[in-house]
Backbone as ProteinMPNN parsed JSONL, in Angstrom:
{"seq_chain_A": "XXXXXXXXXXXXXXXXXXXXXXXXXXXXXXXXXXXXXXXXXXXXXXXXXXXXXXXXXXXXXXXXXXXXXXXXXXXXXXXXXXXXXXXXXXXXXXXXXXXXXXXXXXXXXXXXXXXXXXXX", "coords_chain_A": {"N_chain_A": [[4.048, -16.444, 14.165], [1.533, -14.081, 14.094], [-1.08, -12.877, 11.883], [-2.729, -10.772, 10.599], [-5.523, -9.513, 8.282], [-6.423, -6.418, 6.638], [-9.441, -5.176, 5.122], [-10.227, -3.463, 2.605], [-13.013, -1.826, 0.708], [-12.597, 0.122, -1.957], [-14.716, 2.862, -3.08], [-14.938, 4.843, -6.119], [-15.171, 8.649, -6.87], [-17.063, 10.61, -8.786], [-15.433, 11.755, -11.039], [-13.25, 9.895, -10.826], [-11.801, 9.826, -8.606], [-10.549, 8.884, -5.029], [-10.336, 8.358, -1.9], [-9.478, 6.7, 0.839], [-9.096, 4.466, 4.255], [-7.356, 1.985, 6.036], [-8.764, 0.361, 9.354], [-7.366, 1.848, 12.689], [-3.88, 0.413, 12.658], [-1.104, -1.381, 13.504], [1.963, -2.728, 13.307], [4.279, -4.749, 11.377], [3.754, -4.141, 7.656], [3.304, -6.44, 5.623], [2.351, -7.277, 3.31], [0.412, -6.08, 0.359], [-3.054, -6.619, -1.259], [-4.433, -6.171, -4.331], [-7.404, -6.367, -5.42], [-8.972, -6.277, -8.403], [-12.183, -4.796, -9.027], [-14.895, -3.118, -10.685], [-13.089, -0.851, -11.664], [-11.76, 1.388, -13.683], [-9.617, 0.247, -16.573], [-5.852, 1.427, -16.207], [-6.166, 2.218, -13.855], [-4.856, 4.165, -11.046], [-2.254, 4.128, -8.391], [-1.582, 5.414, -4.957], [-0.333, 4.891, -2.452], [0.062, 5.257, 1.3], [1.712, 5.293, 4.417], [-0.754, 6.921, 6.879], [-0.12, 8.57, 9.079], [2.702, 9.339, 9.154], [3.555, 9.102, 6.325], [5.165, 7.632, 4.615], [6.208, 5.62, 1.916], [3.759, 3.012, 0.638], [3.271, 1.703, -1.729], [3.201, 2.951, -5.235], [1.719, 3.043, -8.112], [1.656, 3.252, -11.408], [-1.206, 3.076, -13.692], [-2.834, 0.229, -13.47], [-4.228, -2.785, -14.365], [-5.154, -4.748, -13.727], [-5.891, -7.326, -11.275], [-3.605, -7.73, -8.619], [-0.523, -8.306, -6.131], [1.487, -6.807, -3.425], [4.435, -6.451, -2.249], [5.658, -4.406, 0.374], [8.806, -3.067, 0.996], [11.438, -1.613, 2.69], [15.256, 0.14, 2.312], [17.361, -0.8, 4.769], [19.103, 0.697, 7.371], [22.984, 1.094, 8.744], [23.821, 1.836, 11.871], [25.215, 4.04, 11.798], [23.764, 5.564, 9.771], [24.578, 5.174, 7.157], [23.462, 3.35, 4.407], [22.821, -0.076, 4.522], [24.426, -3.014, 3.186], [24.368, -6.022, 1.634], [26.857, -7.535, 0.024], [26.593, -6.014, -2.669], [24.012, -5.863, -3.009], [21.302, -4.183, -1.735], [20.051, -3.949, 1.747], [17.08, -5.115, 3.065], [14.055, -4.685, 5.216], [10.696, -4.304, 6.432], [8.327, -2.085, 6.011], [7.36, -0.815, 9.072], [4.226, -0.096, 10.869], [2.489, 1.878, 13.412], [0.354, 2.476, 15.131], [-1.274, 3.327, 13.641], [-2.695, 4.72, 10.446], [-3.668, 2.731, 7.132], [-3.455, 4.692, 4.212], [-5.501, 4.96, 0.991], [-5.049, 6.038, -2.09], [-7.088, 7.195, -4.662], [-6.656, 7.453, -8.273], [-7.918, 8.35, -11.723], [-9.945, 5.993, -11.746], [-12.424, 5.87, -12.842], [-15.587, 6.561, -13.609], [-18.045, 6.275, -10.127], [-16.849, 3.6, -9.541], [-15.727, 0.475, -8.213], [-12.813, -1.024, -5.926], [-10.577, -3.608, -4.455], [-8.941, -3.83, -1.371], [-6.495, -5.569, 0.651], [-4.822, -5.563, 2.855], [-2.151, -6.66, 4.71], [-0.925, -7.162, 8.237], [1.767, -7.945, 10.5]], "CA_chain_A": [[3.708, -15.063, 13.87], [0.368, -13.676, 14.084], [-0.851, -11.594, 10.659], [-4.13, -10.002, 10.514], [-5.695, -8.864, 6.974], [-7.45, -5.725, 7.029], [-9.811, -5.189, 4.248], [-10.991, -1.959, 2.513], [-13.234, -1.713, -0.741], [-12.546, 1.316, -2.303], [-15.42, 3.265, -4.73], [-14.446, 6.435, -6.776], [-16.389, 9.553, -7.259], [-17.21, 10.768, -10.229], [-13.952, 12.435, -11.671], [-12.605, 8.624, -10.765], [-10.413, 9.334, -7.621], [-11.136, 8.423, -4.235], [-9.433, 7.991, -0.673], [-10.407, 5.335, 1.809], [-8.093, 4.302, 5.132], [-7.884, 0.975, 7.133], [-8.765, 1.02, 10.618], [-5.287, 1.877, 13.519], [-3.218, -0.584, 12.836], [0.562, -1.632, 14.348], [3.165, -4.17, 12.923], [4.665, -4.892, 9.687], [3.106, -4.394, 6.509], [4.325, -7.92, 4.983], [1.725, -7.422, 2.06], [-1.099, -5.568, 0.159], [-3.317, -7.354, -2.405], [-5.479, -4.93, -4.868], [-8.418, -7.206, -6.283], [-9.866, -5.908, -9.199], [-13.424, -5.182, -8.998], [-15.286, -2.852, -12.078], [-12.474, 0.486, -11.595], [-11.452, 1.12, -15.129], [-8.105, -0.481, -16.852], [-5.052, 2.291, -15.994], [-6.343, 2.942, -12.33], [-3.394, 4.897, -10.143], [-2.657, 3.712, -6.493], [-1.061, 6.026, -3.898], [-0.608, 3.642, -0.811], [1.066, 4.903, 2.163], [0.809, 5.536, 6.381], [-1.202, 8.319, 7.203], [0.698, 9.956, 9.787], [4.055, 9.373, 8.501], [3.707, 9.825, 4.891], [5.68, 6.566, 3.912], [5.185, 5.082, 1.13], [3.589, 1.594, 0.037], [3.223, 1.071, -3.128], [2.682, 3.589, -5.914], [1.885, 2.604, -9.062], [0.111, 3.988, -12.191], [-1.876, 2.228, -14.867], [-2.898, -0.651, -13.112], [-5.269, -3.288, -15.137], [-5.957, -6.508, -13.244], [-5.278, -7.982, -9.507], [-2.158, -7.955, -7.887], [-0.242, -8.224, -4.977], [2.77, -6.277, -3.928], [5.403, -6.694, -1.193], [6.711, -3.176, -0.124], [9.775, -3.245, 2.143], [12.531, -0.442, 2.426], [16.312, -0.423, 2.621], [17.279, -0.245, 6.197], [20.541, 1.149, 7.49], [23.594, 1.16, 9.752], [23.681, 3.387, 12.979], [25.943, 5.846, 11.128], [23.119, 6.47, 8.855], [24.961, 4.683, 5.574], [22.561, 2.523, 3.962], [23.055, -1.449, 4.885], [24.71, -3.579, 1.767], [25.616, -7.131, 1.238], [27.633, -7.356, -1.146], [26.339, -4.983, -3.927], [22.62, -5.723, -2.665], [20.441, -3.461, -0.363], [19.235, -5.038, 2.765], [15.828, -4.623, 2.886], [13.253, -4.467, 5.845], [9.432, -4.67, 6.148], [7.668, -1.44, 6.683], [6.406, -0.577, 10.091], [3.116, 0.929, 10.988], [2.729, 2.347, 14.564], [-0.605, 3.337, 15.499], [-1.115, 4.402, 11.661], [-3.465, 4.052, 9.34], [-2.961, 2.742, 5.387], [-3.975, 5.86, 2.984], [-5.311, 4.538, -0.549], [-5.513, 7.132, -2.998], [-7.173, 6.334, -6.305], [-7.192, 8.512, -9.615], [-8.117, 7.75, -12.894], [-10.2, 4.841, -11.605], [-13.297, 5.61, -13.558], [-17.105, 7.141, -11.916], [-18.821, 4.937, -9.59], [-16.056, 2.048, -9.834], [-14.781, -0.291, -6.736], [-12.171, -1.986, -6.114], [-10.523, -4.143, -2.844], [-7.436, -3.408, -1.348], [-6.396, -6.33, 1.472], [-3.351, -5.389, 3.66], [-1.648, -7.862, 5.498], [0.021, -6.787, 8.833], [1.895, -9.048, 11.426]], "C_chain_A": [[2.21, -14.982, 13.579], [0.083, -12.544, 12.811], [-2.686, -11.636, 11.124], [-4.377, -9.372, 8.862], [-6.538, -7.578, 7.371], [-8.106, -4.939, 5.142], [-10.542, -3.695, 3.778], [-11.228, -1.803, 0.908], [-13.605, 0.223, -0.916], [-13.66, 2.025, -3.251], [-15.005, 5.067, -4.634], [-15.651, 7.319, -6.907], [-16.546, 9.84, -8.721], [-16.306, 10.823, -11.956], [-12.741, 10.943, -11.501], [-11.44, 8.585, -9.664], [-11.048, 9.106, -6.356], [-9.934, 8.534, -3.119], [-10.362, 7.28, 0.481], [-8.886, 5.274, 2.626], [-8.462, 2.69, 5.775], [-8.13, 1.404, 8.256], [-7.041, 1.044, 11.506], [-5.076, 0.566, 13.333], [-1.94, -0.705, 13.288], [1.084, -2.864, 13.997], [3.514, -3.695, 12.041], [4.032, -5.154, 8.61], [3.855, -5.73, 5.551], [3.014, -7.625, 3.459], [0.623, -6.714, 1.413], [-1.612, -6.183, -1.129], [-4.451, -6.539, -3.071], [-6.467, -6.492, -5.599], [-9.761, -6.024, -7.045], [-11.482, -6.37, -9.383], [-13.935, -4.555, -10.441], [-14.217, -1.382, -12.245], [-11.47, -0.097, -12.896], [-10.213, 0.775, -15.272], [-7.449, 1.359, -16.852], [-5.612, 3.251, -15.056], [-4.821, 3.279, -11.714], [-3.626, 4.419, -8.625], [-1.501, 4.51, -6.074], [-1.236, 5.258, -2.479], [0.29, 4.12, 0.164], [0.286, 5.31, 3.452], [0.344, 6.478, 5.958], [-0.238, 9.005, 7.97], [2.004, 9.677, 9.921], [4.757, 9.545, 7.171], [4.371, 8.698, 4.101], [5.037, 5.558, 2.681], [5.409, 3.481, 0.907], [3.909, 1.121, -0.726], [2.521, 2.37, -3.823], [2.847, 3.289, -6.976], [0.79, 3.276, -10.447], [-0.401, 2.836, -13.671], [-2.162, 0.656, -14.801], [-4.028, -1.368, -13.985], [-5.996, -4.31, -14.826], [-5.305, -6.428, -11.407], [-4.341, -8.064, -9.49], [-1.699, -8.046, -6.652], [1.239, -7.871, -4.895], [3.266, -6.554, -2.411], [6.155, -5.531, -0.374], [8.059, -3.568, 1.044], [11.227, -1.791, 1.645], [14.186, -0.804, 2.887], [16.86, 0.178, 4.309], [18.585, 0.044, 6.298], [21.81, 1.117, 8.625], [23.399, 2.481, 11.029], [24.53, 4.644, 12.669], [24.965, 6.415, 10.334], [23.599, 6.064, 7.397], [23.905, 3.768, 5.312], [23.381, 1.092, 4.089], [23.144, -2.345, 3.472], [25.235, -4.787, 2.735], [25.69, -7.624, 0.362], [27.106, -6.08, -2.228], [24.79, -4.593, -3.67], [21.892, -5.017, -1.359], [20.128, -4.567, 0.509], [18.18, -4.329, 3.345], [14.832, -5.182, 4.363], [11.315, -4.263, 5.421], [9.21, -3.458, 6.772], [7.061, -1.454, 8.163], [5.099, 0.289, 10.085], [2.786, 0.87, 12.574], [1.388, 2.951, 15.03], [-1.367, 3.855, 14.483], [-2.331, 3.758, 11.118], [-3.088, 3.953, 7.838], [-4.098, 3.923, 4.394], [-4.217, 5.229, 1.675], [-5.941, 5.464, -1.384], [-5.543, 6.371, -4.229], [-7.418, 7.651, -7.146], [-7.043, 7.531, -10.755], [-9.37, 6.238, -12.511], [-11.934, 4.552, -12.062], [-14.861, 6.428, -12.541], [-18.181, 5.995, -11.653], [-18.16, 3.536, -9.297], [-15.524, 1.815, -8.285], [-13.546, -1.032, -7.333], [-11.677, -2.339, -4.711], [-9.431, -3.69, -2.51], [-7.383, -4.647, 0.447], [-4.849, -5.934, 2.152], [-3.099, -6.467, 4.52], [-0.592, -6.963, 6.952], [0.509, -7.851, 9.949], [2.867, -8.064, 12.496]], "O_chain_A": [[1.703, -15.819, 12.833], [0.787, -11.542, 12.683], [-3.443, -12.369, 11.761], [-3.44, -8.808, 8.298], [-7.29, -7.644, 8.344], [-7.407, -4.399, 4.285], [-11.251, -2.999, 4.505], [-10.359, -1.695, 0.042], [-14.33, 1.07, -0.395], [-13.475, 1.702, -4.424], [-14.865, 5.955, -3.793], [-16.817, 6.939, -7.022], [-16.073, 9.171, -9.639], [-16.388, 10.375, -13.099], [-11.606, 10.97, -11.977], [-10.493, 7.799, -9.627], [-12.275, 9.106, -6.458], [-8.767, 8.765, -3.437], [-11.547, 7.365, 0.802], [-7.834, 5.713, 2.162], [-9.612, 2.289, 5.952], [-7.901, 2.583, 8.526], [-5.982, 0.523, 11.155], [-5.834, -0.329, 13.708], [-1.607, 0.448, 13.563], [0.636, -3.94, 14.394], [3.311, -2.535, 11.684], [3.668, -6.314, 8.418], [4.915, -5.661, 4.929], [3.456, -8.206, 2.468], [-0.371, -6.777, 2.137], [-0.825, -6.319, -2.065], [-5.408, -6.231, -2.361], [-5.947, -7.445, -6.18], [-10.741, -5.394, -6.649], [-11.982, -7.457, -9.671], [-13.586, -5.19, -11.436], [-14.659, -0.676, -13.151], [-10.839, -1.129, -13.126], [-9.491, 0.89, -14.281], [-8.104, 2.319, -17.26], [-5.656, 4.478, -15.141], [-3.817, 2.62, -11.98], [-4.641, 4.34, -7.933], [-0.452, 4.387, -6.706], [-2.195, 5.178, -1.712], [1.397, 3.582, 0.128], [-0.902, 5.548, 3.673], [0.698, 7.028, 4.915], [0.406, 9.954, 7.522], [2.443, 9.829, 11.061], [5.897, 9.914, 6.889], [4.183, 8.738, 2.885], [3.948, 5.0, 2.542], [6.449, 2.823, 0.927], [4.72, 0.195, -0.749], [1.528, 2.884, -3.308], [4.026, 3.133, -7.293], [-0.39, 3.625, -10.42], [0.251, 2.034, -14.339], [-1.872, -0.11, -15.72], [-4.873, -0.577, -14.405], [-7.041, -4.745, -15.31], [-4.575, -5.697, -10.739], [-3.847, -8.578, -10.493], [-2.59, -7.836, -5.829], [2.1, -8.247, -5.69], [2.472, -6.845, -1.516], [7.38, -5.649, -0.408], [7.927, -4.486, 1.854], [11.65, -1.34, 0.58], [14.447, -1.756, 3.623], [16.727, 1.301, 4.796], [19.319, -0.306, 5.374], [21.27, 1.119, 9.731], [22.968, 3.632, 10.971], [24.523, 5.791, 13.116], [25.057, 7.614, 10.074], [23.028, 6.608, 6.452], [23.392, 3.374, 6.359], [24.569, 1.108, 3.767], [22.17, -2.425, 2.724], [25.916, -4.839, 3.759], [24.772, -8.193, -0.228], [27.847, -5.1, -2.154], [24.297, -3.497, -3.939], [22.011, -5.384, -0.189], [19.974, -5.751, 0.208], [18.241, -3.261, 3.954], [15.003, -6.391, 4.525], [10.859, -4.12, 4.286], [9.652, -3.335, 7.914], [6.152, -2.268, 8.324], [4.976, 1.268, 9.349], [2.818, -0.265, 13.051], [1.475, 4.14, 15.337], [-2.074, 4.854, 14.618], [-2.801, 2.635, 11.295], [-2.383, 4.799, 7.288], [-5.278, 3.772, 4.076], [-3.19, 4.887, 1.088], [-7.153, 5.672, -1.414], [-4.812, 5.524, -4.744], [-8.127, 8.611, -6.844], [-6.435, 6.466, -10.853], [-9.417, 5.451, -13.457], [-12.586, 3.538, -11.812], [-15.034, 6.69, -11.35], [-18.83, 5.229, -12.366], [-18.779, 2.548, -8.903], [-15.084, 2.623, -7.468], [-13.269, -1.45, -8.458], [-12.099, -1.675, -3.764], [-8.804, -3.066, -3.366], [-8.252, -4.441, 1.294], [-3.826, -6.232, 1.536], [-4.026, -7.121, 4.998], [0.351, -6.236, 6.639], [-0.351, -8.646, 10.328], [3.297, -8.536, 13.548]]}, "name": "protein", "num_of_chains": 1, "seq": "XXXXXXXXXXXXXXXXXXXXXXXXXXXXXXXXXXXXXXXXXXXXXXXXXXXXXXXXXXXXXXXXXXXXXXXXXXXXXXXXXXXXXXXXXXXXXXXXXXXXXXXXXXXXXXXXXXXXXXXX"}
């Protein structure tokens, strides 16, 4: 399997929010890694495609580096959601032509930070 990272440092405006995009991308999002640069402790992330609206990862009051995994539950062709046993069965986002949306609030004025996507 072939993965590609695609990298995008984010800086906030004044009021501390911001939006930044990767360039088109296509595969599976298998990963996104936020590396804390100076964007203040209890930054907000809004992460999803652009032209599908799906979401990544949303999280609020973030304080240090992380890395998150998103994946959704996928389903049978009737449309019931896919179980085994008691547990969802879970899938890896697609992205199709798409770009990744990162919305920041709260994240302080003037502040960066990285955001690394992983797609394969």
């Amino acid at each position: 399997m072939y993965t590609e990272r695609h990298t995008v440092s984010v800086t906030t405006a004044s009021d501390g929010s911001a939006t930044a995009y990767t360039e088109v991308l296509s595969g599976k999002i298998y990963g996104i890694r936020y590396v804390k640069g100076d964007f203040a402790d209890g930054v907000d992330f809004t992460i999803t495609l652009e032209a599908t609206g799906e979401t990544l990862w949303t999280q609020s009051d973030v304080n240090a580096s992380v890395s998150k995994y998103p994946a959704v539950q996928v389903n049978k062709t009737d449309g019931v959601a896919a179980v085994s046993g008691v547990d969802p069965v879970l899938d890896r986002i697609i992205a199709s032509l798409d770009r990744v949306k990162i919305l920041i609030a709260s994240g302080g004025n003037a502040k960066t930070g990285t955001f690394h996507v992983m797609v394969g």
